[in-house]
Every structure is written in C-alpha cells, then in structure tokens.
C-alpha positions as CSV (number, residue, x, y, z in Angstrom):
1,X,0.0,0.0,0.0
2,X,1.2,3.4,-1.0
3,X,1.3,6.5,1.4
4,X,-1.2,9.0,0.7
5,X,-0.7,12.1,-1.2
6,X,-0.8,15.2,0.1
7,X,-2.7,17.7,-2.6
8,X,-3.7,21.7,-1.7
9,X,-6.8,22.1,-2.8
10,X,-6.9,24.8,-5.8
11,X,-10.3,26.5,-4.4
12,X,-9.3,27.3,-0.6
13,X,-5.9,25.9,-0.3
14,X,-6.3,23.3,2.2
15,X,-3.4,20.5,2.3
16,X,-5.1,17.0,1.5
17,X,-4.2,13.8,2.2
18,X,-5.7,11.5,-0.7
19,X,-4.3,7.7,-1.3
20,X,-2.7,7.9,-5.1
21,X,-5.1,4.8,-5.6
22,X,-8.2,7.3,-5.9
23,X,-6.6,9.9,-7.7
24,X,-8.9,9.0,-10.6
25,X,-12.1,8.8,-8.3
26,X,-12.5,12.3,-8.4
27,X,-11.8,13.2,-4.7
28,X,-13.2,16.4,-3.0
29,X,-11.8,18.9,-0.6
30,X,-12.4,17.7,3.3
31,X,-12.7,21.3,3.8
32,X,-14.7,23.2,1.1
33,X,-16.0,19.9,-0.6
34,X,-15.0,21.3,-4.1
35,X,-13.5,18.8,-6.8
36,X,-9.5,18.9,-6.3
37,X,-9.2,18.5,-9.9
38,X,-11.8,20.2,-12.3
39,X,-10.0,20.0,-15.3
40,X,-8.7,22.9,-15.6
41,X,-5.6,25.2,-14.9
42,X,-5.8,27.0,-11.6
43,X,-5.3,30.9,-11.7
44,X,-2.9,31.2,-8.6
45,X,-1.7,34.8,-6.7
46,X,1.7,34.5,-4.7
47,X,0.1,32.9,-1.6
48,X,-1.6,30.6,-3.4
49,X,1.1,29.4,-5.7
50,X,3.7,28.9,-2.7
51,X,1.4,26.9,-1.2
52,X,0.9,24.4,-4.3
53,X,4.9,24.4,-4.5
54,X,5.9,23.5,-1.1
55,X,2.5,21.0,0.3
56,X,1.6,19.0,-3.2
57,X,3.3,15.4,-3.5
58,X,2.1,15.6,-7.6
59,X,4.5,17.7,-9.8
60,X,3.3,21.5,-10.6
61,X,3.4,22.7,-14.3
62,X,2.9,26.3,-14.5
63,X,2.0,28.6,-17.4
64,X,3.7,32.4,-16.6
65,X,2.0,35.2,-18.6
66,X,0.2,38.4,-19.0
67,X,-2.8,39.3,-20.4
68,X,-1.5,41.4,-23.0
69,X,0.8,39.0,-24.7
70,X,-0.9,37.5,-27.9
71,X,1.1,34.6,-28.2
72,X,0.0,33.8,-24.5
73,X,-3.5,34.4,-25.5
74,X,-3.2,31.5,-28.5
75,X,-1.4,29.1,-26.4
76,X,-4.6,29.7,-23.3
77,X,-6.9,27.3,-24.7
78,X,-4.0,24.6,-25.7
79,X,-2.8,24.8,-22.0
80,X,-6.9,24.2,-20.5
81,X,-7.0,20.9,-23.3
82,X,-3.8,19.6,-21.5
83,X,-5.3,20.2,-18.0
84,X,-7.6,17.9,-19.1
85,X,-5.3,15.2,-20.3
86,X,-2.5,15.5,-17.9
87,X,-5.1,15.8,-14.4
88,X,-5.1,14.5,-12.3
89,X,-1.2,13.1,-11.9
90,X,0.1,16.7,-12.5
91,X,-2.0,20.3,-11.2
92,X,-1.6,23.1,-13.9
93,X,-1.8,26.6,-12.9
94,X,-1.2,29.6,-14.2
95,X,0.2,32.7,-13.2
96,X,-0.3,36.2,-14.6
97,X,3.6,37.8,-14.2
98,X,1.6,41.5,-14.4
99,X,-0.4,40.5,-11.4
100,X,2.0,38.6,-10.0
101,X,5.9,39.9,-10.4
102,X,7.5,39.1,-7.7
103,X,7.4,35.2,-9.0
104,X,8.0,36.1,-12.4
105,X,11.8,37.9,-10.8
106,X,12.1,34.9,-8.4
107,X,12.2,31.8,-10.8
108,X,13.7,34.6,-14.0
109,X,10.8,34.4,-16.5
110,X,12.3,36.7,-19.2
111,X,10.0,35.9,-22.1
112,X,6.4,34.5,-21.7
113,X,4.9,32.5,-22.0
114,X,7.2,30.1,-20.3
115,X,6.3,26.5,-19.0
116,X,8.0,25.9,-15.6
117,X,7.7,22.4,-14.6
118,X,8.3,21.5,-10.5
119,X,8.6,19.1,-8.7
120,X,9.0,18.3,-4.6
121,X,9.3,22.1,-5.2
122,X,11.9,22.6,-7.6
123,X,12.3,23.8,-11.2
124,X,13.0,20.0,-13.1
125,X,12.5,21.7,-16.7
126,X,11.4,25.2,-18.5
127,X,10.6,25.8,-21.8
128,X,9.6,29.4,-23.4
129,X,7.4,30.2,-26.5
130,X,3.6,29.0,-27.3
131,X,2.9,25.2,-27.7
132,X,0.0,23.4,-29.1
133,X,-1.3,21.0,-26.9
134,X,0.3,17.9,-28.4
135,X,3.1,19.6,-27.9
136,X,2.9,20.2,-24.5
137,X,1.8,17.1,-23.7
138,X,5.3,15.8,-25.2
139,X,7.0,17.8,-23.4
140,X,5.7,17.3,-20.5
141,X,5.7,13.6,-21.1
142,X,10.3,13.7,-21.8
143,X,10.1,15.6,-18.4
144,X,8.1,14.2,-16.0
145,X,9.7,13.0,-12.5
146,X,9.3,9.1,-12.2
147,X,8.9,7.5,-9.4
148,X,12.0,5.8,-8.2
C-alpha cells in the first residue's frame, strides 16, 4: 500500500491527504468539498502558488503570462485541453507575471509564455514560446519525474 498524497486544494488551499489509488475517483476537498481536480488550470496569486509548490506530492506545471501578450492568449486554450489530459497526476496553474511579479523575478521568467515544470518544489524543466497542446503534452511527457 502506498502512502497517501498530500494535494492543496486549488479552491481554498487546504493541504489534503488522498491515497494515489483514488486519484482517478475524483476526490473532493475535506474542507470546502470542491473537486481537487476540475480539469482545468488553476489561476494562482503568490500565496496561493507557494502553497501548491511547497505541500503537493504531484508535480506542478505552471503557465507564466500576461494578459497582454498575444502569443500567451493563442497558447490559453492549448494549455486548458492539457489540464484535461494531464489531471489528475500533474496540477496546472497559471500565473499572470503582471499581477504577480514578484514570482516572475524569483524563478527569471524573461520571455512569456514560459512552462515551468516542478517538482518536490523545484524547477526539473522550463521551456519558453507558445505550444499546441500535443506539444505540451510531449514535453511534459520527456520531463516528467518518475517514481523511483
């Protein structure tokens, strides 16, 4: 038997433990009751998004960009399709460097948008430039932490 996972729930941040055995059963918050996985990339501020880093056992894959950058705009909706694919053995979030700078200076984003991958909270792999989401999905896929 496998320890259980310990996931932050992306609607009210609460750390939860959940075996990795029902990661596919669609487990809900023991706090707020909301799904921990919708789906869907979770918009995250700085309190938010250092709370995902440090208390999730699954590995982080973060989108960095800004609302006025076009190329970020195209690659939006390729990003929410891998949410879907890649959910619930990786959370995807997102995190608008305008709203947000103080993370875009800490981990160096220079151009967006940039992919930051993480895992036991640390940068494993980066890429920058818009992706499909085939193209993410490899990406992600060459990167990804195994288990040991």
């Amino acid at each position: 038997m496998t320890d259980p996972l310990h996931l932050c729930c992306p609607h009210c941040q609460a750390v939860n433990r959940v075996p990795a055995a029902k990661l596919e059963q669609q487990p809900r918050c023991g706090q707020c009751h909301e799904p921990l996985f919708t789906g869907k990339p979770v918009a995250l501020t700085g309190q938010g998004f250092e709370r995902q880093l440090a208390r999730s056992d699954i590995p982080l894959l973060v989108d960095f960009w800004a609302p006025w950058c076009g190329p970020c705009r195209t690659m939006a909706p390729q990003f929410e399709q891998a949410a879907s694919r890649l959910e619930p053995g990786m959370r995807l979030c997102k995190i608008d460097t305008e709203a947000e700078p103080a993370i875009g200076n800490r981990f160096a984003i220079r151009s967006i948008p940039t992919l930051v991958l993480f895992s036991g909270g640390r940068e494993v792999a980066r890429q920058s430039g818009a992706m499909g989401m085939q193209d993410i999905l490899r990406w992600v896929d060459a990167r990804r932490p195994r288990p040991a």
